[in-house]
VOPAGU-2260 file (C-alpha; in pm, 1 decimal, decimal comma):
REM VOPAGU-2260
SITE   aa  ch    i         X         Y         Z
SITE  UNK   A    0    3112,7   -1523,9     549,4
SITE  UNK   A    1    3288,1   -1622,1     228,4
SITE  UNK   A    2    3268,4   -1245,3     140,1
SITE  UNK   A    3    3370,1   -1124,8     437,1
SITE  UNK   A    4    3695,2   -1337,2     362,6
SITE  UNK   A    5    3778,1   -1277,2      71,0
SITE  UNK   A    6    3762,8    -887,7     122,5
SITE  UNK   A    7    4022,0    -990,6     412,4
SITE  UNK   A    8    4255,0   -1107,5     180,3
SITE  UNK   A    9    4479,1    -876,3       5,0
SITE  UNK   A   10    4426,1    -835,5    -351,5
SITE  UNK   A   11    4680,7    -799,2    -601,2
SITE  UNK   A   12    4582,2    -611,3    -902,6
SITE  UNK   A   13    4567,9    -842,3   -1249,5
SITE  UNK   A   14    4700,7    -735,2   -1618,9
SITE  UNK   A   15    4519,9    -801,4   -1925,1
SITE  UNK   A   16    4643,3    -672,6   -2202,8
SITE  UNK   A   17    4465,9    -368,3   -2388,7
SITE  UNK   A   18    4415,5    -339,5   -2755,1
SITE  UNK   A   19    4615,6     -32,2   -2793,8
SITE  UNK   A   20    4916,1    -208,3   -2636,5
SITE  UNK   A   21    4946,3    -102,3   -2284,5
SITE  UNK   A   22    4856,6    -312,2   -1995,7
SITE  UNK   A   23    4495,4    -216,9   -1853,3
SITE  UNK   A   24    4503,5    -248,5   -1450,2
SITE  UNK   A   25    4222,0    -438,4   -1314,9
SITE  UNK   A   26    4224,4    -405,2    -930,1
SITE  UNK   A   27    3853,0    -219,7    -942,9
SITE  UNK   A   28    3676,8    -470,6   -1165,8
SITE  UNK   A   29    3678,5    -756,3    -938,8
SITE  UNK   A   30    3343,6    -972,2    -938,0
SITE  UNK   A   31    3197,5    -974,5    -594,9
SITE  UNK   A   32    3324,0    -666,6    -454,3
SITE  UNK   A   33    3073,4    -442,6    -324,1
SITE  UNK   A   34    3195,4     -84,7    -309,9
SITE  UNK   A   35    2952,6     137,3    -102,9
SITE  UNK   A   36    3147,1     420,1       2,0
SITE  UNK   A   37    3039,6     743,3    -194,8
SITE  UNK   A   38    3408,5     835,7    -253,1
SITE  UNK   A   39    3502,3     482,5    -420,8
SITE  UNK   A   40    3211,2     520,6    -617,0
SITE  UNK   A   41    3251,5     858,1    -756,0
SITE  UNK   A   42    3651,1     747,9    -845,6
SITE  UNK   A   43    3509,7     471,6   -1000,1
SITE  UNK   A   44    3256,3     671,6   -1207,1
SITE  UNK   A   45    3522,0     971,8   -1304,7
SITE  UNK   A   46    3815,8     696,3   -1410,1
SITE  UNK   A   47    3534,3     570,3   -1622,5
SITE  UNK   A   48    3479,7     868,1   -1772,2
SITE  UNK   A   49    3789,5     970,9   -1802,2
SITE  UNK   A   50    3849,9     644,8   -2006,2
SITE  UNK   A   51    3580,5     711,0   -2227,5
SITE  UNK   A   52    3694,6    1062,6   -2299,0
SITE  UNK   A   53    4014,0     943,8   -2391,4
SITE  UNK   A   54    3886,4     645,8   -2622,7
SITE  UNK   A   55    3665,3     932,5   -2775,7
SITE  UNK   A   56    3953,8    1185,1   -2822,7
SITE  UNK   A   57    4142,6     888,6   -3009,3
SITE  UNK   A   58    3838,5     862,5   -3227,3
SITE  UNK   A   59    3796,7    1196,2   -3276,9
SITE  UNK   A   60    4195,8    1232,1   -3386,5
SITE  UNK   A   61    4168,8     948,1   -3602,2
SITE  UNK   A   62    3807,4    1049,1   -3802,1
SITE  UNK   A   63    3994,4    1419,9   -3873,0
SITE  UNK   A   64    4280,6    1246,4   -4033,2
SITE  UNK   A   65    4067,0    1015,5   -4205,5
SITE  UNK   A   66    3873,7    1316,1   -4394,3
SITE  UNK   A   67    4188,4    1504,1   -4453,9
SITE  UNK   A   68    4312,0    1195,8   -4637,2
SITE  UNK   A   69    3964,4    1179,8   -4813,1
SITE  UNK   A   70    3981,2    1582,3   -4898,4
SITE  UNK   A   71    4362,2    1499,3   -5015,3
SITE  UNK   A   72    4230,1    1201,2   -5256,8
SITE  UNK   A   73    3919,9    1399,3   -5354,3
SITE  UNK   A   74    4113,5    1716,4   -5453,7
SITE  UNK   A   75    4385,7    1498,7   -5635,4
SITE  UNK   A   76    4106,5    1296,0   -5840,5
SITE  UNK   A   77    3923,8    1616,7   -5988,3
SITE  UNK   A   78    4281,6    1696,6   -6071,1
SITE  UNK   A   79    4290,2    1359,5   -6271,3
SITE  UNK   A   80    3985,4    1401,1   -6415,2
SITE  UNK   A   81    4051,8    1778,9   -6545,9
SITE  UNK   A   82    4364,4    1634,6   -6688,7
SITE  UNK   A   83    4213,4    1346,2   -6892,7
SITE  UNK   A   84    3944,2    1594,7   -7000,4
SITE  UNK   A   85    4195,6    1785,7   -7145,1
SITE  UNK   A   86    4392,9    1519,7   -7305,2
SITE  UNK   A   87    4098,6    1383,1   -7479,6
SITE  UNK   A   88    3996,5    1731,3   -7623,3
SITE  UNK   A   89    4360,0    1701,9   -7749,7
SITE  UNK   A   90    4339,3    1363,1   -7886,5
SITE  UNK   A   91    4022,8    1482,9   -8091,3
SITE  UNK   A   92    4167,0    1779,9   -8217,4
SITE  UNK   A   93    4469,1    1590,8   -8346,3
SITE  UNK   A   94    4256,8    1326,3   -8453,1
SITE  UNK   A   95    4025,9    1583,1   -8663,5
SITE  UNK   A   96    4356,6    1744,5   -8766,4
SITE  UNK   A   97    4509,9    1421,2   -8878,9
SITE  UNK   A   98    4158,3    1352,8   -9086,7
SITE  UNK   A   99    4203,9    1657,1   -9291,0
């Protein structure tokens, strides 16, 4: 009977804040509701989805940017490195030069 009241009663949709920012809208996630019409269910499932496509296309944006960075720091280091190989030859030769 309790149930039966409370799914009288109209329900106003909380906020909670999400991570990214933006307010996340609630109004399907409420304990004790029973959905058990095929439609509500498959809406349900498909937001969810949806949801979890999106997170995963964030992920996916940020992990490609990520290893462009890494290329970008890679490239640039082996650049370093050829450098300071070269400057040491250099250093030697004036070095051995300097000697004579």
């Amino acid at each position: 009977m309790t149930q039966a009241a409370a799914a009288e009663k109209p329900a106003s949709p909380t906020t909670q804040a999400h991570p990214n920012g933006a307010d996340k809208s609630q109004s399907t996630d409420k304990p004790g509701r029973t959905i058990s019409d095929p439609r509500e269910v498959a809406q349900l499932v498909m937001m969810r989805i949806d949801h979890v496509n999106a997170q995963k296309d964030e992920l996916t944006i940020a992990v490609k940017a990520l290893a462009d960075t890494a290329r970008q720091l890679v490239g640039v280091y082996a650049s370093q490195q050829g450098q300071i190989a070269m400057l040491v030859k250099r250093v030697e030769e004036l070095e051995k030069s300097g000697n004579k």
